[in-house]
N, C-alpha and C positions, 0 to 999 in steps of 0.2 A: 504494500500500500504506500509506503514510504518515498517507495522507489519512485511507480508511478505519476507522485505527486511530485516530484523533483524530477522528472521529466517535462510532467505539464507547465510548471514554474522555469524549466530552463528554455521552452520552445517558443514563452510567449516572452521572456525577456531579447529572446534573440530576433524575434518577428516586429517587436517592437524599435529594438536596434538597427534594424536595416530599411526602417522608415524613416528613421534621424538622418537618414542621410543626404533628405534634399529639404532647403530651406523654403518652406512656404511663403511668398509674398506680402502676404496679410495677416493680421493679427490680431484678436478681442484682449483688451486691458481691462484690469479695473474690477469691481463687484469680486475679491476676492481671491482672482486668480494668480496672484501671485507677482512676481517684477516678470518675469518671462512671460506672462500670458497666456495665451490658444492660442499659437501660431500654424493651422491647419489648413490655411483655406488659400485656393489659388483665385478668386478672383471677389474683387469688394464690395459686390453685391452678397457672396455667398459671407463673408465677415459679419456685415449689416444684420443679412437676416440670421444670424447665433445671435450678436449682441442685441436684437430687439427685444428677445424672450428673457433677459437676464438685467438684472438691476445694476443700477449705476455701472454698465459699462460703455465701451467706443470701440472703435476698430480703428488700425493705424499700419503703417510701413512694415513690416518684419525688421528689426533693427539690424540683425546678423544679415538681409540683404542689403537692406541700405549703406550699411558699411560695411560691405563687403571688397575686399582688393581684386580687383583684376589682375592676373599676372601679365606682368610687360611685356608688349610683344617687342619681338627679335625684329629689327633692322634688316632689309635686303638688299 
């Protein structure tokens, strides 16, 4: 039973890991959520409508794209 259950706990910590790995555009602040937010949503209508249902929050930039670095392109 043990086992099983440290299976089910290892499969969803890694399925969740491998969504971390693109930065969604948009993002709900506020009512709670923490400094990071809900950064789920690719476009700012789909934002809007999470934060209409939820108190005191907003939708805003993803800060991790906003400031995100471009690597320099190489000269030709």
């Amino acid at each position: 039973m043990r086992i099983a259950l440290l299976i089910v706990v290892m499969v969803i910590g890694f399925s969740s890991a491998a969504n971390a790995q693109y930065d969604y555009p948009w993002c709900v602040f506020g009512g709670g959520l923490g400094a990071s937010g809900d950064c789920m949503y690719s476009t700012r209508e789909q934002c809007l409508a999470s934060a209409s249902g939820r108190s005191n929050t907003y939708c805003d930039v993803n800060p991790r794209v906003r400031f995100k670095q471009h690597a320099p392109q190489r000269p030709r």
